[in-house]
LOVEXMI-5668 format. One record per atom (N, C-alpha, C, O, CB): x, y, z; residue in one letter. Coordinates in steps of 0.02 Angstrom, whole numbers, plus 50000, padded with zeros to 5 digits. Glycine has a CB too. Layout:
BEGIN
XYZA ...
# end
This chain:
BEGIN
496875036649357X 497555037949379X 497535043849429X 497285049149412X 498025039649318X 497845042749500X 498065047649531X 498565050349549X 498865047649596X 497915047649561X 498895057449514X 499355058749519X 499505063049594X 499025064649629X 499455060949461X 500095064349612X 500265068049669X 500945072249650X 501405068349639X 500365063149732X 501075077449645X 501755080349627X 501805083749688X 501385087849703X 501855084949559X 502385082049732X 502785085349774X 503235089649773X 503805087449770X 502995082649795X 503165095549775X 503785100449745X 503695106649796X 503535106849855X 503685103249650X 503875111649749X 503905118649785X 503795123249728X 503905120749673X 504635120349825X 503595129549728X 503365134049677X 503865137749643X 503755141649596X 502915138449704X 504475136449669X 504905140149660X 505575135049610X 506065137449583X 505065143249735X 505405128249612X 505625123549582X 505525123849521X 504945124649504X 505455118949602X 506005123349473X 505925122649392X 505785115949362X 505525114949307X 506575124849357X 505925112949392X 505885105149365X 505145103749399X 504835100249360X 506615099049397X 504725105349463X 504085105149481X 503565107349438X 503015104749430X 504045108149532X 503865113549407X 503455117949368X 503595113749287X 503135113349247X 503755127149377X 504035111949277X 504015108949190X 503435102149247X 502825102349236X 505205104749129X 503615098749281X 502955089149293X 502275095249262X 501905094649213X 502685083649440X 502315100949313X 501495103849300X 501195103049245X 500735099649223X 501375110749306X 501785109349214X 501465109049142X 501385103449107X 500875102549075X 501775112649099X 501915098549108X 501655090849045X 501285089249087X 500965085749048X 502205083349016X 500935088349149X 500315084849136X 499665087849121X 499145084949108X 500195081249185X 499805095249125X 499165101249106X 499165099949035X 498645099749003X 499335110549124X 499915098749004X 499675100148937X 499375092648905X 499265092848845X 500345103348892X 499235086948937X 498795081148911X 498435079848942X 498285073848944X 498975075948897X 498055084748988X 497275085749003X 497295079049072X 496825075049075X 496615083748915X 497825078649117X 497915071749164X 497935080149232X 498225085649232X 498955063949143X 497445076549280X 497305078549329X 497995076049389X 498365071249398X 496565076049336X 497925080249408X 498425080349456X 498255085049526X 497855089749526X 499065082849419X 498665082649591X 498735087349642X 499305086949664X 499705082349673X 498325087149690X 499305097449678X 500045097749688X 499835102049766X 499435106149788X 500615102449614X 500655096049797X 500735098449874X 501315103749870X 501715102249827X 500965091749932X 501385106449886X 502015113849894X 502485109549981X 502155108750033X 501325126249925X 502965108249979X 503455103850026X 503475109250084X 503505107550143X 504295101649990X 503465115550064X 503745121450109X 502965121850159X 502945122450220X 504005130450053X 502395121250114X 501925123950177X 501535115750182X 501175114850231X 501255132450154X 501605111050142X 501235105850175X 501675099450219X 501535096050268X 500825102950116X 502295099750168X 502675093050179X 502115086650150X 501555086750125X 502885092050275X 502605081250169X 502425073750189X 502335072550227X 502685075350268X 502685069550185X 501755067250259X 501625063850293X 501955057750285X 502115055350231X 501115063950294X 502115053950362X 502605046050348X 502455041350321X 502825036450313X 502795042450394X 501775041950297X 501625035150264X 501755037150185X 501945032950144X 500745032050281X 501635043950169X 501975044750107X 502635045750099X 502875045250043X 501755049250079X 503005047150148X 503715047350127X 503865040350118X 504005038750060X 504205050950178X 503875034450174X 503865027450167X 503865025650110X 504405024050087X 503415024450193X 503155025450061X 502915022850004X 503535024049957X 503945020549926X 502225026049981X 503385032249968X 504125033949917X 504555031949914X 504705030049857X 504435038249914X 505165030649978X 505455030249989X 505685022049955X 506225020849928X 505375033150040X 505115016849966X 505305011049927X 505065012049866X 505265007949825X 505105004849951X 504755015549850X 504685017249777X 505285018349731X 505345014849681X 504325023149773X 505785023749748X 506315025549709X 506915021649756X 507515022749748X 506365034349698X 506725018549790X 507625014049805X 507955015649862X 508565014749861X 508285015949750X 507695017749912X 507855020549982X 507885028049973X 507805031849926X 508575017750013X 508085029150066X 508115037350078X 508655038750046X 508575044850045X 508155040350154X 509285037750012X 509995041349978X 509695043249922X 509925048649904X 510715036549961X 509115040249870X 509055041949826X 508575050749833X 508585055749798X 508805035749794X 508225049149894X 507925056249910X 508105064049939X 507745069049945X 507555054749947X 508785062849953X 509295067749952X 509395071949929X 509895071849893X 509645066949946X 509095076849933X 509465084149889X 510235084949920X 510335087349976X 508945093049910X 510655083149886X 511515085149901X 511735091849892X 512205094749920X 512015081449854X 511135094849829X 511435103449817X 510865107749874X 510805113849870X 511275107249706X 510565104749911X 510345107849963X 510765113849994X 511355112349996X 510225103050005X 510605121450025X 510865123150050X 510915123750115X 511125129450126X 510865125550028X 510845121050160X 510765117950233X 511265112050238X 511135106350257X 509965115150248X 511775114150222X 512325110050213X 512625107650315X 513105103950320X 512985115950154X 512315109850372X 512515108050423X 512075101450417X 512365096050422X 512465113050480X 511425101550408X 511125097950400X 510905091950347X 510415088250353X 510895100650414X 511455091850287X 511485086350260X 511985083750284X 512015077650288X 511475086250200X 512475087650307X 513165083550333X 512975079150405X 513305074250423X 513885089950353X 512415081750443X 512125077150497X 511725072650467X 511665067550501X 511735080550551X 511445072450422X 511035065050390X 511615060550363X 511375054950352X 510425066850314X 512375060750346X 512655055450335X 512795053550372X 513045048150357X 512985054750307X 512815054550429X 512905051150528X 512445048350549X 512565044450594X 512965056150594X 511795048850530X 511205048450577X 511105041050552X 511425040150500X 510505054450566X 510755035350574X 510345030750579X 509645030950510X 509385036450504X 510135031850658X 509415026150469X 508935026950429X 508335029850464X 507995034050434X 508815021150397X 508175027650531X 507635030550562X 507645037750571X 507255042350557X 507555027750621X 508215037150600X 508335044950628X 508455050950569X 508305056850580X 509065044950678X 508695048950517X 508685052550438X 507925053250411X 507655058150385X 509135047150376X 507655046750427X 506985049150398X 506585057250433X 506405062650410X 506445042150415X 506605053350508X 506375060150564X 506515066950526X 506105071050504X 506925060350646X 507245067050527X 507395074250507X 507365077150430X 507445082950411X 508075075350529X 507195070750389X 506975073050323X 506295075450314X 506125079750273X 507045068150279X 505795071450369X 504985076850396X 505315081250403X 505335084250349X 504435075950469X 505735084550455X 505645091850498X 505775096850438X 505535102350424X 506285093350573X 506355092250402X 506435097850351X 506615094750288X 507165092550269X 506975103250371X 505825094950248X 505895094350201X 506135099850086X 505975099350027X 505425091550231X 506635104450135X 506835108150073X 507575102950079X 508095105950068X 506915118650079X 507635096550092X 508335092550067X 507835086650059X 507975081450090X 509145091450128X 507305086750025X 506995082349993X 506925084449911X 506615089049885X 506365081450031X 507485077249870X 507295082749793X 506745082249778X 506395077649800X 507635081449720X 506415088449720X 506045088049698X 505995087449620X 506525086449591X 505835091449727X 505395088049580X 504815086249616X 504775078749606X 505015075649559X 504175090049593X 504365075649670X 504075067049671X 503675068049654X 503335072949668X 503955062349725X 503485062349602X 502805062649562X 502715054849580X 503025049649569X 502835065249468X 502065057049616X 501835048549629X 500915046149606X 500395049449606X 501945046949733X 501055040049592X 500395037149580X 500485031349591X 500865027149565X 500095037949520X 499865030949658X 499835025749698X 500425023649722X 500765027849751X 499555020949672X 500755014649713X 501615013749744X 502225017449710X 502775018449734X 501875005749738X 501925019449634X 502375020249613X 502675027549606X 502175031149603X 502305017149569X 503265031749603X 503485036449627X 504115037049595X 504505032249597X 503465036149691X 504295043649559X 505145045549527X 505235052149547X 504795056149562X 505275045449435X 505895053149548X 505985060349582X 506275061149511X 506565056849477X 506515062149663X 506115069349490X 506305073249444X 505805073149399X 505235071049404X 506895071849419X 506165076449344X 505695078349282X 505765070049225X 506215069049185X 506115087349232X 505335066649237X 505455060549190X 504875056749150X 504595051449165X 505755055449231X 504735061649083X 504185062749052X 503935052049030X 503495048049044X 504425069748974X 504535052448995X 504635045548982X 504305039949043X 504005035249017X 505435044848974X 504335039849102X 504135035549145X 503595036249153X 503245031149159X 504395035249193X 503185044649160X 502625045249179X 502095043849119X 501505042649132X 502605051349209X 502365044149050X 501945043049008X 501615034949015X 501025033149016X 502315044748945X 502175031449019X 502035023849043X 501415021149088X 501105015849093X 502625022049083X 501385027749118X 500865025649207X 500205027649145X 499655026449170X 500985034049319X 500145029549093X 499655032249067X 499185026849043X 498655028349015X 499865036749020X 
# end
């Protein structure tokens, strides 16, 4: 199993994925969103993973000029600006291989086990 957790260090719900998978000995790597981001072929994956880009939305984002320009924009053009700036991407995505959930969802990930 390869896991991937997408988050930020400063995220509480990033930091509880850490710990449950530290605490059942499951290897994982974690990207920090602020200094690595996504690349498009992983946002993509994700993106049909959990059900399109609306589901990847941080709404309590505070860059509120800039969520209010992603409900205008085009799916292409939303994706673009969800690279440039990814702190209105929720966290954390926990992915392995296609499959991918945003948040803390012990229950699903136990499944991938």
């Amino acid at each position: 199993m390869n896991i991937q957790i997408f988050g930020t260090k400063k995220c509480f719900d990033t930091k509880k994925a850490e710990r449950w998978f530290k605490e059942r000995g499951i290897k994982y790597q974690m990207i920090d969103m602020k200094e690595k981001g996504m690349s498009k072929g992983e946002f993509t994956s994700v993106c049909q993973a959990v059900g399109g880009i609306d589901n990847m939305i941080n709404e309590k984002a505070s860059d509120k000029q800039t969520l209010t320009l992603l409900k205008y924009l085009g799916d292409a053009d939303r994706e673009e600006k969800l690279l440039e700036n990814p702190q209105l991407i929720r966290t954390p995505i926990v992915r392995s291989g296609k499959k991918a959930v945003i948040g803390f969802c012990p229950e699903i990930w136990s499944e991938w086990e």
